[in-house]
C-alpha positions in Angstrom: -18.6 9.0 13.6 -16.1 10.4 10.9 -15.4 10.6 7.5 -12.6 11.5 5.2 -12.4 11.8 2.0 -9.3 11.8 -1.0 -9.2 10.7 -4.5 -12.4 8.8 -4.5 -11.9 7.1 -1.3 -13.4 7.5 2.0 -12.6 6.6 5.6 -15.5 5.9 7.6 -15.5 5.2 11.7 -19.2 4.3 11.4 -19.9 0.8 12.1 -22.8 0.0 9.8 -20.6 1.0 6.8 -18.3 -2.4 7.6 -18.5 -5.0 5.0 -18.4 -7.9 7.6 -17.6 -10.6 4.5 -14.7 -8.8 3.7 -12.9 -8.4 7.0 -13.9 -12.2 7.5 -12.9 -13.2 4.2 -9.5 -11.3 4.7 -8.9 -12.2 8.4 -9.7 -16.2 8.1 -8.2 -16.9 4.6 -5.7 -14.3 3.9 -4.4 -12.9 6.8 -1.6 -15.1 8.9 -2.6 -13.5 12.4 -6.2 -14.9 12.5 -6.8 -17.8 9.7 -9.7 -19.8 9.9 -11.4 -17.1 12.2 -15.1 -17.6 12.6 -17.6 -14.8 11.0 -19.1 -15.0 14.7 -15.7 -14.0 15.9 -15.4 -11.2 13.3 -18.7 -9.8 14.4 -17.9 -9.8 18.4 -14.5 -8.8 17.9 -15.8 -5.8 16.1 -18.8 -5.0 18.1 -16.4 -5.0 21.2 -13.9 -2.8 19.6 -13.3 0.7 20.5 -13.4 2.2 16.9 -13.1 0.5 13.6 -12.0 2.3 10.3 -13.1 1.2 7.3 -11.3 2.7 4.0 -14.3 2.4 1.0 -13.8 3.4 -2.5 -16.8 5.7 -2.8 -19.0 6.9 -0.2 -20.7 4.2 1.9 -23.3 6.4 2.4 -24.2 6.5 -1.2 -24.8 2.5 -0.7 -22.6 2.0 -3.9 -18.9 2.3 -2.0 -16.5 -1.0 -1.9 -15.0 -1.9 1.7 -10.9 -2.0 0.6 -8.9 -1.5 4.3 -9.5 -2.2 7.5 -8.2 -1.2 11.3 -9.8 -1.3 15.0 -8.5 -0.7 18.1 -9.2 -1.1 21.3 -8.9 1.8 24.2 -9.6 3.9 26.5 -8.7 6.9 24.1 -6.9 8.3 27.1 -4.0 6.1 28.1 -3.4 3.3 26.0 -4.4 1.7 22.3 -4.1 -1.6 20.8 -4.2 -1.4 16.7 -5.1 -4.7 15.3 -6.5 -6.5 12.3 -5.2 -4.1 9.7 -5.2 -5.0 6.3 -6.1 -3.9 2.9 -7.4 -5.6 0.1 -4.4 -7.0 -2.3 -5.6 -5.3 -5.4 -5.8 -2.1 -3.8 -2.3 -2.0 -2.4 0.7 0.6 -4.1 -2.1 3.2 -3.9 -1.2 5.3 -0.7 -4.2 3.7 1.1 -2.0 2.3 3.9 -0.1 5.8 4.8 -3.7 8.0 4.5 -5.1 5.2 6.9 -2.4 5.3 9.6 -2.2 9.1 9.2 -5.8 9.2 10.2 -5.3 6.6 12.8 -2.8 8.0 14.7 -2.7 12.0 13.7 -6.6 12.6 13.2 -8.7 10.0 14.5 -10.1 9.6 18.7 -6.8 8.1 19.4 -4.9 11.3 18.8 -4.0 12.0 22.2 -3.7 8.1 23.8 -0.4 8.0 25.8 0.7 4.9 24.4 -0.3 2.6 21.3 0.9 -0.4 20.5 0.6 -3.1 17.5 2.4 -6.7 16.0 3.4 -6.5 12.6 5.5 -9.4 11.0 6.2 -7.4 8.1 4.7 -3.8 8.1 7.7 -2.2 10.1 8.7 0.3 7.3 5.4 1.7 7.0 4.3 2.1 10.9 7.5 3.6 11.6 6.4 6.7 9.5 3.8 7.3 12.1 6.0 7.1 15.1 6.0 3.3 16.1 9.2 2.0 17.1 10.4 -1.7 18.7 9.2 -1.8 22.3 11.6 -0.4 25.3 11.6 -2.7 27.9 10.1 -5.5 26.1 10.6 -7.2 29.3 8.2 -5.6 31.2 5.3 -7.1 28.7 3.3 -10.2 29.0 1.1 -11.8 27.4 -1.5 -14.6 27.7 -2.4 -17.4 24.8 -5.4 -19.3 24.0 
């Protein structure tokens, strides 16, 4: 498990530190990728995962932090990633949270050194592109499968 800290905030990869009711309450009412989500799905999904970062103001170990952002992934941390489920909390957006996150994610974190990750954003271009994510070469090469 990690942690990082910055201006009052922490970044935890520790499971037990995820606030489940706010990933669910984020993913099933305000997210547009997976509305209506069961809690039982939240809880698989994230007990399957590879890693999960949590962004808390405070420390969760302290028992006293607030669960604001969240990302998971699932890989192999060797050749591949997918990012998914990131969001942050809409009060706590405009404060940098997002670009410390990805930072981590992609320049700090296990997944450092995966060959290839990949993530769908409808709207979040700007910000991944900082961290090196670009539209897909050979889209057509990719398929996918849905339920």
């Amino acid at each position: 498990m990690s942690f990082w800290e910055k201006d009052g905030f922490t970044i935890s990869t520790d499971k037990q530190y995820l606030d489940i009711d706010v990933i669910h309450q984020f993913l099933s009412v305000d997210s547009y990728w997976a509305k209506g989500i069961s809690v039982e799905s939240v809880r698989k999904s994230i007990d399957h995962s590879s890693i999960c970062f949590g962004v808390y103001e405070g420390n969760p170990e302290s028992g006293k932090a607030k669960q604001v952002r969240f990302v998971r992934a699932a890989s192999d941390f060797v050749r591949f990633a997918y990012i998914m489920d990131v969001f942050i909390v809409n009060e706590y957006r405009g404060k940098g949270l997002s670009k410390w996150m990805m930072g981590i994610v992609t320049e700090q974190s296990e997944l450092i050194n995966v060959e290839k990750m990949l993530l769908c954003t409808n709207d979040a271009h700007g910000l991944y592109a900082q961290f090196g994510f670009k539209v897909i070469d050979n889209p057509e090469i990719y398929m996918e499968k849905k339920d």
